[in-house]
C-alpha positions as CSV (number, residue, x, y, z in Angstrom):
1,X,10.1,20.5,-11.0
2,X,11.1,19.9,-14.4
3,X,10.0,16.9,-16.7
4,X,11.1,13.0,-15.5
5,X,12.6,14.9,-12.2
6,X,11.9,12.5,-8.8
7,X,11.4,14.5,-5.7
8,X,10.6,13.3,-2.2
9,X,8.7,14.8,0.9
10,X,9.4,14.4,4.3
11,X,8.3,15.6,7.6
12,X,6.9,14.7,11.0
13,X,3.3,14.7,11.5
14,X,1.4,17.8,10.8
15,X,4.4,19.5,8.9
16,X,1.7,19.5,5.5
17,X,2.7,16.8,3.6
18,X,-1.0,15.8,2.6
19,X,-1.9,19.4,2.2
20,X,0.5,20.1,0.2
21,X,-0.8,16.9,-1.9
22,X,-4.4,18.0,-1.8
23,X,-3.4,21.4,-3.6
24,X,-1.6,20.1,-5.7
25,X,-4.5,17.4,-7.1
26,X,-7.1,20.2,-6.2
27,X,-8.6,19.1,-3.8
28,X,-8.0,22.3,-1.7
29,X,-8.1,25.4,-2.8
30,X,-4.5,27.6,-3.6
31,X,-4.9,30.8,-1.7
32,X,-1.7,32.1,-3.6
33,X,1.0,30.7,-6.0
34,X,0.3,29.1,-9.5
35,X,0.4,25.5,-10.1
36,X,1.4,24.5,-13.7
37,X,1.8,21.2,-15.3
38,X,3.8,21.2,-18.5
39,X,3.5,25.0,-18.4
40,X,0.0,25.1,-18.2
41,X,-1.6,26.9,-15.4
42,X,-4.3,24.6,-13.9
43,X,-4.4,26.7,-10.3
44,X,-8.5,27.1,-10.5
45,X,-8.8,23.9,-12.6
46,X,-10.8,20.9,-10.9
47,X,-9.4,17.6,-9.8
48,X,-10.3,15.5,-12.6
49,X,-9.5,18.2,-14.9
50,X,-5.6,18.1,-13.7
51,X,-6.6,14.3,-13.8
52,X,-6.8,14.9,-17.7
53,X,-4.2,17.1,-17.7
54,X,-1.6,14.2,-16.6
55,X,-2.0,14.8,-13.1
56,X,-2.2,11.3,-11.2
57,X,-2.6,10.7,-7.5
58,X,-2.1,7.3,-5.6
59,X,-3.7,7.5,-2.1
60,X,-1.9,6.2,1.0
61,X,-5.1,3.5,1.5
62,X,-5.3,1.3,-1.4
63,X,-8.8,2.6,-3.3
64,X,-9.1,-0.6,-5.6
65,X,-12.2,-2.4,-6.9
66,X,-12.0,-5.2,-4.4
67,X,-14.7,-7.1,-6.0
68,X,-13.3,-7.4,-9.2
69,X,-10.1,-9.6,-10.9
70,X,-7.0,-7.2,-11.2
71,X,-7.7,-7.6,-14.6
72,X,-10.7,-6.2,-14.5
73,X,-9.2,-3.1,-12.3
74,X,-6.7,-2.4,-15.1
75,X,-9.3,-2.0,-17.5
76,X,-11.3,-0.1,-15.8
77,X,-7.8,2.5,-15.5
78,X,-7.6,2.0,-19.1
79,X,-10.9,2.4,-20.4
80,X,-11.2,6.6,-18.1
81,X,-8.0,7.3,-20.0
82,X,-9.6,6.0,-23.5
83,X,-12.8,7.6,-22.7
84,X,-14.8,4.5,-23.7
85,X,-17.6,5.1,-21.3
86,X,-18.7,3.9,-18.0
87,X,-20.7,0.5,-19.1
88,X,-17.0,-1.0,-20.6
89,X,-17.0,-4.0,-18.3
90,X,-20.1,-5.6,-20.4
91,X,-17.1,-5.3,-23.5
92,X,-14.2,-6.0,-21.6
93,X,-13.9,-9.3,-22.8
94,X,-14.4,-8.7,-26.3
95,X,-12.1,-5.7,-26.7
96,X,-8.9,-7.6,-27.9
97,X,-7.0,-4.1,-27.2
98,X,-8.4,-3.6,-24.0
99,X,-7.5,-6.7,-22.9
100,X,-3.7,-6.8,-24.5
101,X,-3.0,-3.2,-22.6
102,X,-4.1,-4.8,-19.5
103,X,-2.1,-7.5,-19.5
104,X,0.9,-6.1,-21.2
105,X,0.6,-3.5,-18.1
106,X,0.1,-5.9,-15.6
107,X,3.4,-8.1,-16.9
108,X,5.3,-4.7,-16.4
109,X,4.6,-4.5,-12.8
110,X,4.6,-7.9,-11.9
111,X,1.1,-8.7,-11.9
112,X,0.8,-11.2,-14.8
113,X,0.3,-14.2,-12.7
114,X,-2.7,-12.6,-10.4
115,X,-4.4,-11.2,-13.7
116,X,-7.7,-13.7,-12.5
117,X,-7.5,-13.2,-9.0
118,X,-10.3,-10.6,-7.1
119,X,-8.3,-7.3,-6.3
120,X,-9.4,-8.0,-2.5
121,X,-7.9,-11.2,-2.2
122,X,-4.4,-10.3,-3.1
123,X,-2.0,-10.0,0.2
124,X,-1.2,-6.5,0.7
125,X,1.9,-5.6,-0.8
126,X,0.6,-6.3,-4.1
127,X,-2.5,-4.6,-3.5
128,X,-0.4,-2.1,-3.4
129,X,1.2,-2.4,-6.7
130,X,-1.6,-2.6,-8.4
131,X,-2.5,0.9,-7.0
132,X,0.7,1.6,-8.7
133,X,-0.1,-0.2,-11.9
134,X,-3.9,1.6,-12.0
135,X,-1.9,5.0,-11.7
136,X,0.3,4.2,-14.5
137,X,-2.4,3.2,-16.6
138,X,-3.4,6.5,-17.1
139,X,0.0,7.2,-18.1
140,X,0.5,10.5,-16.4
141,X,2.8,13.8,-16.8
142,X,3.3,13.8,-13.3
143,X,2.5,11.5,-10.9
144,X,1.9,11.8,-6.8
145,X,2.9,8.7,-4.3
146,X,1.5,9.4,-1.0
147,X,3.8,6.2,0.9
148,X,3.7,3.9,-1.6
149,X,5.4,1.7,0.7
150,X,3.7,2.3,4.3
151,X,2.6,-1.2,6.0
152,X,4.8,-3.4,3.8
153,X,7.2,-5.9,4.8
154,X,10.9,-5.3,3.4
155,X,10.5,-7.7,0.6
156,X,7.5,-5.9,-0.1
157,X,9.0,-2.8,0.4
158,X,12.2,-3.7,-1.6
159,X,9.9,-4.7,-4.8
160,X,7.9,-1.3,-4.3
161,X,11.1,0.1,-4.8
162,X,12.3,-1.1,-7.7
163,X,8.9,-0.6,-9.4
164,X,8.9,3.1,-8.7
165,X,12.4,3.4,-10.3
166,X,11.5,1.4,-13.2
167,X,8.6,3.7,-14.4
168,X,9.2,5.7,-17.2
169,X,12.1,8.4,-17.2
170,X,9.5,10.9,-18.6
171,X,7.0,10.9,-16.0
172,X,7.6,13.3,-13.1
173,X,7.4,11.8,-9.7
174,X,6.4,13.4,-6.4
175,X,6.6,11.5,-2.7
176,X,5.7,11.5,0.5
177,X,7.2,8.4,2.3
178,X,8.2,7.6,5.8
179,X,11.4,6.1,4.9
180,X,14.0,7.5,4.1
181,X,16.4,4.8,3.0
182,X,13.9,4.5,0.4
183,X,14.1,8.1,-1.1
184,X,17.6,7.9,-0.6
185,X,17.2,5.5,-3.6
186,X,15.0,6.6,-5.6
187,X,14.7,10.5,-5.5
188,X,17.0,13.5,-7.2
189,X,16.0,15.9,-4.5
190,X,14.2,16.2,-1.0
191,X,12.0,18.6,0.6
192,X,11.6,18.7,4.1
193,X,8.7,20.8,6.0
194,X,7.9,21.6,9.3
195,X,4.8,23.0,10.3
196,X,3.7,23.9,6.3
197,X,7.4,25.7,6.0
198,X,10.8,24.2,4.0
199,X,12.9,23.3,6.6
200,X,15.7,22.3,4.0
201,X,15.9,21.0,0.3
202,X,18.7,19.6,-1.6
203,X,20.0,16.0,-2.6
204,X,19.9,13.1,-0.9
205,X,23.3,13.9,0.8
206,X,22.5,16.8,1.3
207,X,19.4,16.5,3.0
208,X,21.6,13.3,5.0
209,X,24.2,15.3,6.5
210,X,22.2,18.4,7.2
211,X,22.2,19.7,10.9
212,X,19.1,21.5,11.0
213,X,17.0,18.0,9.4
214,X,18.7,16.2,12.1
215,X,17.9,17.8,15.0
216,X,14.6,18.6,13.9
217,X,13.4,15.6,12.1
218,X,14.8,12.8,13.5
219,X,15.8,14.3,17.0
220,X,19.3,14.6,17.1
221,X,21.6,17.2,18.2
């Protein structure tokens, strides 16, 4: 995948979607291959060292801090990519900069207006983008979506959407997601496995009008 490209993932149950996430991130072992990010090989590097590298991963279950104000969850992002320790919270308020990135970031993905509210008390669907907006806040080189939009109701689904497609065009964009009229939208190119094997890749059209995704994947003949 080359810089700011936007590739999906697809495949039934067991076809190694996740597994093919969990390499990626590290948290399995490669037993061959390389995997680089921006040329660099980081195939025996740990998680948090891709982490640093610009690799960021969003989990399918939300993984917020549910007892704290979304503002205080951005901060948090913020403060791991500034490397200002782990007591920052006892600053937060009186780090002007902190505070302006976290709600400059919250505007740009529609969380200005829940900036006070506990993370756990926000309905689901934007729980959801604030997953998204504590990924961005790390601002990675390539970022991993593991169905950003799984559980959500179309609106939800429809703003999810447009989110993804507004983050920057420099960030590369891996995901798995269960619907494909949602890919169709946002991705350059789709892989599809079966059983940890490429079953076909191409574009969107492509990967609409193929025979052998059709009969496999969605069970026609």
């Amino acid at each position: 995948m080359g810089q700011g490209e936007r590739w999906g993932i697809v495949g039934p149950n067991g076809s190694g979607k996740t597994t093919l996430f969990n390499l990626l991130s590290g948290e399995l072992t490669l037993g061959r291959g390389q995997i680089l990010i921006g040329g660099e090989d980081v195939t025996s590097a740990r998680p948090d060292q891709r982490a640093r590298l610009g690799l960021t991963r969003s989990f399918q279950q939300n993984n917020l801090f549910n007892d704290l104000s979304v503002a205080e969850n951005l901060a948090i992002a913020i403060s791991i990519r500034r490397r200002l320790g782990t007591n920052f919270w006892r600053r937060f308020r009186n780090t002007p900069r902190l505070t302006e990135e976290a709600e400059e970031l919250a505007g740009r993905m529609g969380l200005s207006s829940v900036l006070t509210q506990l993370a756990g008390s926000l309905p689901y669907g934007t729980q959801r983008q604030l997953e998204l907006a504590l990924a961005i806040a790390s601002r990675p080189k390539v970022l991993l979506l593991d169905e950003p939009t799984a559980g959500m109701s179309p609106d939800e689904t429809k703003a999810m959407t447009s989110l993804i497609m507004g983050l920057p065009t420099d960030t590369t964009i891996l995901i798995i997601e269960h619907d494909m009229s949602v890919l169709f939208e946002i991705v350059e190119r789709i892989v599809v496995l079966d059983y940890g094997s490429v079953l076909a890749e191409g574009t969107p059209h492509e990967i609409r009008n193929s025979e052998a995704v059709r009969r496999r994947y969605f069970g026609e003949s």
